[in-house]
C-alpha positions in Angstrom: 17.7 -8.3 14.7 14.0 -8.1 15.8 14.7 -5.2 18.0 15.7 -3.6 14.7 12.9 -4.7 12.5 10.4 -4.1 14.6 10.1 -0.3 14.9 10.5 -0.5 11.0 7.6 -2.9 10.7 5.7 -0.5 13.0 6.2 2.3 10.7 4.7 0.3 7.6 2.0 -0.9 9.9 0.9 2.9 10.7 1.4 3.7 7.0 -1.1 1.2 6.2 -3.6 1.9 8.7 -3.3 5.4 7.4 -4.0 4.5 3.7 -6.9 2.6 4.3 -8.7 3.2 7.2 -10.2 6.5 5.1 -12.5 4.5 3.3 -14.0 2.8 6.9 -15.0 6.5 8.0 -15.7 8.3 4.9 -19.8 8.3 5.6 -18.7 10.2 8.7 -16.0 12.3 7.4 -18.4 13.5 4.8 -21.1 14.3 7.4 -18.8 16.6 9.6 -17.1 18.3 6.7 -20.5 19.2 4.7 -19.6 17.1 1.8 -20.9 14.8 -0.6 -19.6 11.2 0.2 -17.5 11.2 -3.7 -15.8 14.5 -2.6 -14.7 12.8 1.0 -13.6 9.8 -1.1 -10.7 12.1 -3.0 -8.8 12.3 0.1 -8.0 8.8 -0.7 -7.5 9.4 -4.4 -5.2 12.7 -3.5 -3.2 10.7 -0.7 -2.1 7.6 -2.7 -1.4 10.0 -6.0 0.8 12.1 -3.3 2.2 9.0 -2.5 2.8 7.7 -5.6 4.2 11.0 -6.9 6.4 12.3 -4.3 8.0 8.7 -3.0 10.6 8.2 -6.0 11.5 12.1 -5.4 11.8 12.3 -1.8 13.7 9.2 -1.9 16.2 10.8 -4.1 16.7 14.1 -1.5 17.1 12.0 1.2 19.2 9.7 -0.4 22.2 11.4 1.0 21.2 11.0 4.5 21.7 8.0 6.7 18.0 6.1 6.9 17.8 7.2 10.9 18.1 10.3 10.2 15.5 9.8 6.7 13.0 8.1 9.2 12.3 10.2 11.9 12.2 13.0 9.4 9.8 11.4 7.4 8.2 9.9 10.4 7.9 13.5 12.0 6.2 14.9 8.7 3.7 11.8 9.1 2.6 12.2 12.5 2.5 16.4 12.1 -0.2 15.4 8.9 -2.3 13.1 10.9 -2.4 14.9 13.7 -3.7 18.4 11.4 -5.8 16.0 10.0 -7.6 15.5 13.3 -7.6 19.4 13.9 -9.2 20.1 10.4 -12.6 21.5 10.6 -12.8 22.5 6.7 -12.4 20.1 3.6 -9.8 22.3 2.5 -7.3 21.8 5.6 -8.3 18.0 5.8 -7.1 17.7 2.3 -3.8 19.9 2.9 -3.2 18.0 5.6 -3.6 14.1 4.0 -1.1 15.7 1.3 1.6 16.7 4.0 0.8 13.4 5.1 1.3 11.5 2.1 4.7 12.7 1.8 6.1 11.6 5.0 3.8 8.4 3.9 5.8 7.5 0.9 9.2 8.1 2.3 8.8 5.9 5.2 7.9 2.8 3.1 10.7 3.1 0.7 12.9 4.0 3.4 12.2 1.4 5.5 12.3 -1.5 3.1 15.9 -0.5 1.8 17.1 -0.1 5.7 15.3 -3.6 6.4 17.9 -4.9 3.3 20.7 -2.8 4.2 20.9 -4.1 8.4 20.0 -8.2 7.5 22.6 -10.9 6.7 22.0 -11.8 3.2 21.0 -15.2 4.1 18.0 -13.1 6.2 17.3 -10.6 3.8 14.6 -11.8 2.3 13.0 -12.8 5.6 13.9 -9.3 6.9 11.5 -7.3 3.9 9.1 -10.2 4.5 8.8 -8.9 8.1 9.0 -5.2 7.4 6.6 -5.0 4.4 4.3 -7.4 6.5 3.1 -4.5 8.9 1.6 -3.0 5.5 -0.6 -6.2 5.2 -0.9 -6.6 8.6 -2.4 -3.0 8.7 -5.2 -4.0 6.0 -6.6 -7.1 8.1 -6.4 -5.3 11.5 -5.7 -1.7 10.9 -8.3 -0.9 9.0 -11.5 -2.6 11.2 -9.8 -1.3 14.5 -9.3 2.1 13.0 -13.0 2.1 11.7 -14.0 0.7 15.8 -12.0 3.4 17.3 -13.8 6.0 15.3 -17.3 4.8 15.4 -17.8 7.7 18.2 -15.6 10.6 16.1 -13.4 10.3 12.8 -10.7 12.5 14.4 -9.7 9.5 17.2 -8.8 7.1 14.5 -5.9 9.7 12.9 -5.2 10.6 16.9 -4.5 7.2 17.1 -2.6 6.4 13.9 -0.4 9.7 15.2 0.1 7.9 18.0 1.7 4.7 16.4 4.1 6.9 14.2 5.3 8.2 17.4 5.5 5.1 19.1 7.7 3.8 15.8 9.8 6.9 15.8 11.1 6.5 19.3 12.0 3.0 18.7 14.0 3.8 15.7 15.7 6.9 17.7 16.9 4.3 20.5 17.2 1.3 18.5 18.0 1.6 14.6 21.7 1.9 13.5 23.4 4.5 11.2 22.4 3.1 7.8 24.2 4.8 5.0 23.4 3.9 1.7 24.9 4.9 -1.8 23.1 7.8 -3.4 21.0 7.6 -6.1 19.7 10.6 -8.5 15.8 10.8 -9.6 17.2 9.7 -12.9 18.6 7.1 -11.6 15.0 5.7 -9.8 13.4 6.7 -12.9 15.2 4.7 -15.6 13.9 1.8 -15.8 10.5 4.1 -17.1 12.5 3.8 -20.3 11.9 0.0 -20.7 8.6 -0.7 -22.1 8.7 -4.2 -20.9 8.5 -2.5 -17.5 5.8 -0.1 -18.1 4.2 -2.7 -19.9 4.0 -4.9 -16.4 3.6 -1.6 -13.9 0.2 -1.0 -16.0 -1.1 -4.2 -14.9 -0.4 -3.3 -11.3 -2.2 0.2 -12.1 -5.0 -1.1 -13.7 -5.6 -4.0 -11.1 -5.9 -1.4 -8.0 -7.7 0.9 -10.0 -10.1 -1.3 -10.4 -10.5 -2.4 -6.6 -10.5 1.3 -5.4 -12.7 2.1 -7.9 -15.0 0.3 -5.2 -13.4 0.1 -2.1 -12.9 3.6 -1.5 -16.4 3.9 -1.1 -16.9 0.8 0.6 -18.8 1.7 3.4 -22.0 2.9 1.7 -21.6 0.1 -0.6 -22.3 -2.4 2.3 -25.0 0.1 3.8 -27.9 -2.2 3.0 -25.6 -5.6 4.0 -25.0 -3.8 7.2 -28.5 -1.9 8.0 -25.7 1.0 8.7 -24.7 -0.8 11.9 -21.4 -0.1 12.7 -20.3 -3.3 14.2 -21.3 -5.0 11.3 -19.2 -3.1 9.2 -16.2 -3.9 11.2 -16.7 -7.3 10.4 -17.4 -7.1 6.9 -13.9 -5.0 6.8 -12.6 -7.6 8.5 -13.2 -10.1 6.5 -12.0 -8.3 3.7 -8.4 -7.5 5.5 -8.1 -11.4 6.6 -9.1 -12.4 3.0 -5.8 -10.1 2.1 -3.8 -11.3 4.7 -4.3 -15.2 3.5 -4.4 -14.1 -0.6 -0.7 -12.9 0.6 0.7 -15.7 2.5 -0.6 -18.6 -0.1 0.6 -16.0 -2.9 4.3 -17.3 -2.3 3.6 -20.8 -2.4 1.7 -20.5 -5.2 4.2 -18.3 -7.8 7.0 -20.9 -6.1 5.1 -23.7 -7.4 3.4 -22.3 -10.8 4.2 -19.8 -13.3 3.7 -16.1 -12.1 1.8 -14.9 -15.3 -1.3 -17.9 -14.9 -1.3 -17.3 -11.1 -2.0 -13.7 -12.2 -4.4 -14.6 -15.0 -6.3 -16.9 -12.2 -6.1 -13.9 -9.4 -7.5 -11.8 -12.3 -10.4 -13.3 -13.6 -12.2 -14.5 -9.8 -11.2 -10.6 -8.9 -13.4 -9.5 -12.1 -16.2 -12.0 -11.7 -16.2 -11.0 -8.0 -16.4 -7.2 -8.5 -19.3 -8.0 -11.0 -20.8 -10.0 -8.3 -21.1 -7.4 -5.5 -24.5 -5.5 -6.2 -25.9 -8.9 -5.4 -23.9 -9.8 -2.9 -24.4 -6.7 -0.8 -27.7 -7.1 -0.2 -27.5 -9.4 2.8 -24.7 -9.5 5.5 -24.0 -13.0 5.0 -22.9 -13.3 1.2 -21.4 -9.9 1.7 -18.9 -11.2 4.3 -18.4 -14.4 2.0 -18.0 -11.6 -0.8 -15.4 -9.4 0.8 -13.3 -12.5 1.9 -12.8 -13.6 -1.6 -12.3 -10.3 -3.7 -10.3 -9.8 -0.5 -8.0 -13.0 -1.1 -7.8 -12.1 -5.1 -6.7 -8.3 -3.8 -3.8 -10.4 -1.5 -2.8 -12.6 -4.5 -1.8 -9.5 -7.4 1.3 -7.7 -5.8 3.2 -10.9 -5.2 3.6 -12.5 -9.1 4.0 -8.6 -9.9 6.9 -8.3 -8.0 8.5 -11.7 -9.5 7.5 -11.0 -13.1 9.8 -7.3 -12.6 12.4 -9.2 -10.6 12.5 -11.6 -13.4 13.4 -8.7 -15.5 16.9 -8.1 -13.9 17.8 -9.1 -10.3 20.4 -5.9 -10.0 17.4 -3.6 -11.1 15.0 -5.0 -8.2 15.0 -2.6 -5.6 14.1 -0.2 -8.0 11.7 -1.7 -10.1 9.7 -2.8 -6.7 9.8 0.8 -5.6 8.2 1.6 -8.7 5.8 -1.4 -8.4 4.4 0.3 -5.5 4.3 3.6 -6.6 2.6 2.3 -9.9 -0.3 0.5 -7.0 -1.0 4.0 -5.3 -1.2 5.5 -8.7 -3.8 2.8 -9.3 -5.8 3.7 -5.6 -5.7 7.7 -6.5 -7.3 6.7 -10.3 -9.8 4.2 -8.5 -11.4 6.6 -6.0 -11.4 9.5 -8.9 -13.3 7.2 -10.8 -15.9 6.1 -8.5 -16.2 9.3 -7.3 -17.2 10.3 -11.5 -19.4 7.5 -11.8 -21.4 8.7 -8.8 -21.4 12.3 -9.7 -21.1 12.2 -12.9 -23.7 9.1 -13.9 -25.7 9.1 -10.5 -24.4 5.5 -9.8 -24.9 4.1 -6.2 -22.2 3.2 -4.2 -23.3 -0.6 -5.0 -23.7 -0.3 -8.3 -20.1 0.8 -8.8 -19.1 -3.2 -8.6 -19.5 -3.8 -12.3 -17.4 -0.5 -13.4 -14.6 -2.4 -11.1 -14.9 -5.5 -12.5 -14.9 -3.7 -16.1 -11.3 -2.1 -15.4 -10.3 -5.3 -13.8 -11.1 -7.3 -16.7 -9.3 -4.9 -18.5 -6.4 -5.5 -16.4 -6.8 -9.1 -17.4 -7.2 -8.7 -21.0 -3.5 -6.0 -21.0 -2.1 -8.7 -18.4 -3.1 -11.4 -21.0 -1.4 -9.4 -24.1 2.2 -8.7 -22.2 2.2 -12.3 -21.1 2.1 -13.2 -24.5 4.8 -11.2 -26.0 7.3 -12.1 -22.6 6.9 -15.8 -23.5 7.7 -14.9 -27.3 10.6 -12.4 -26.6 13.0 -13.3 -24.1 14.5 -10.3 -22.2 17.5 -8.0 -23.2 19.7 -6.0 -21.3 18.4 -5.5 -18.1 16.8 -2.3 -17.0 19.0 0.7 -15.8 20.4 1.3 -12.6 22.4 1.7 -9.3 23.7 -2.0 -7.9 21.5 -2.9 -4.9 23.5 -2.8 -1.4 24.7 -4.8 -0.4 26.6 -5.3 3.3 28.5 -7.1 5.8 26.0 -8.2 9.0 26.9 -6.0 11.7 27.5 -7.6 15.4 24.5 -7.3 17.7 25.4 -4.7 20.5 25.8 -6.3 23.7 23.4 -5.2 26.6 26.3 -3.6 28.4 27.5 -1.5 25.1 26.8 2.0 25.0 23.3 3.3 24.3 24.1 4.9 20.6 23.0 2.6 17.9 26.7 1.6 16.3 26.7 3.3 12.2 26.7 0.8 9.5 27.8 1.6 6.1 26.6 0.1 2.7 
């Protein structure tokens, strides 16, 4: 089973490098492209609204096709837009070629989550996503600071190298990843639950909550220019900090929505992330409370996605795979609202990158406040019919292929 995970969890773990690592180079990006350092940041904001935007309908073409076969196309497009990336020499082809990139981006997480469900035992199943959507996490606490090291000497090595993982992930789901065939599902179909309000009610916390964090983080680096004297090496650690803070806000996150209610372990995460982001033109003044800083709006950050995700399970267990997929397309729409915002506040009102801290923690207390107000009504309604859509797969665990079977993956179908 891990020979099969882990080329899937290698995927998700280049995909995250690739969505954050952006904001570690953006001082140099901006330099060697002749922009300002708010027009650099929009190659975040376009690549998670790409993202965002294309992952529900890209899932729906590929439906038809088995998840190998969806992979290493998607996979393919990925490495192709990374690698442009590090030929661009204009703004213009860098931003073509983080939107080609975005594409294969969003394919590959949804594709390799439902795969990760479709080849476990259901006894494992939960373990299995655990492990898969882990190399996204995984990818904030190391992908980011080693992706910022790598490029320290030139931008263009970090994408070379992020390239280089998406190939590495692509060959080992060619050799080992079994024909997955899942039912098909129209756009309509991923879309539905968009009717619900109780859904779009709980997706616009998830929005709101990263729109608030990129509002900042996008631009981290200059923010933490005076924390960092513009050393390098400190930055890496102040990144790091952040990405471990992430990494432990994930793994309590479980234990705490297993042991509490999801909508006042939201509240909490809420209202430490606001008074954190309020926080940070203080706290970047000096290396040391910056790297306490950045490891608790880091933990906060961890905390969000996971009482998300129960609150819209909560909602109807057959609607979950595709309320999470919108979940996470509702978070990128969040990251591609947050850096267009910081990058107005900056233009558009002359703030410095600092200063944009208490415009973060304003959209994250509004995020609070909406989160506060849908809580409310959930407790005083209880919930109808569930939301709209195709049954989640489900399937029989497939026998492990002995070491003297042939070299073809054997096909399951779902």
């Amino acid at each position: 089973m891990l020979k099969r995970l882990l080329p899937l969890a290698l995927a998700t773990f280049a995909v995250g490098t690739d969505s954050y690592v952006i904001a570690g180079l953006l001082p140099s990006i901006a330099d060697d492209l002749g922009v300002s350092t708010a027009a650099a940041g929009q190659l975040v904001t376009v690549f998670a609204l790409v993202m965002a935007v294309s992952a529900p309908v890209m899932g729906a073409l590929t439906s038809g096709l088995n998840r190998r076969a969806a992979l290493l196309i998607a996979l393919g497009v990925f490495v192709a837009g990374n690698a442009a990336t590090a030929l661009g020499t204009s703004y213009a082809m860098v931003m073509a070629a983080r939107v080609a990139t975005a594409v294969g981006a969003g394919t590959i997480n949804s594709a390799a989550s439902s795969t990760a469900a479709a080849i476990a035992p259901p006894d494992r199943r939960g373990r299995a996503l655990a492990f898969v959507l882990g190399g996204l996490t995984l990818a904030t606490a190391l992908g980011l600071p080693l992706g910022t090291l790598i490029g320290r000497a030139d931008w263009h090595l970090t994408l070379w190298a992020v390239a280089g993982v998406g190939l590495l992930a692509a060959g080992g789901i060619a050799v080992g990843l079994p024909r997955v065939t899942l039912p098909a599902a129209s756009l309509p179909d991923r879309l539905g639950p968009l009717k619900q309000g109780r859904v779009l009610a709980l997706l616009a916390v998830t929005s709101l909550a990263f729109l608030g964090a990129y509002t900042l983080y996008t631009y981290i680096a200059p923010a933490l220019r005076k924390a960092t004297g513009g050393d390098q090496s400190l930055l890496i650690w102040t990144l790091l900090a952040w990405g471990v803070g992430i990494l432990a806000g994930n793994i309590t996150a479980g234990r705490l929505v297993d042991r509490h209610d999801s909508a006042r372990v939201l509240t909490g995460t809420l209202a430490l992330a606001t008074a954190a982001l309020a926080l940070t033109p203080l706290a970047v003044r000096a290396l040391a409370p910056a790297l306490v800083w950045a490891a608790v709006w880091g933990v906060t950050l961890g905390i969000v996605v996971v009482p998300q995700q129960h609150r819209l399970v909560a909602l109807g267990s057959a609607a979950a795979p595709v309320l999470l997929g919108l979940n996470s397309a509702a978070l990128y729409v969040g990251i591609a609202l947050g850096g267009g915002l910081g990058g107005l506040a900056q233009e558009g009102f002359g703030l410095a990158p600092a200063e944009l801290g208490p415009v973060a923690a304003g959209v994250t207390a509004v995020a609070l406040l909406w989160h506060l107000v849908t809580a409310r009504r959930s407790a005083a309604t209880a919930p109808t019919t569930p939301p709209p859509t195709t049954p989640p797969p489900t399937t029989t665990p497939t026998p492990t292929t002995p070491a003297s079977a042939s070299a073809d993956p054997e096909e399951t179908t779902v």
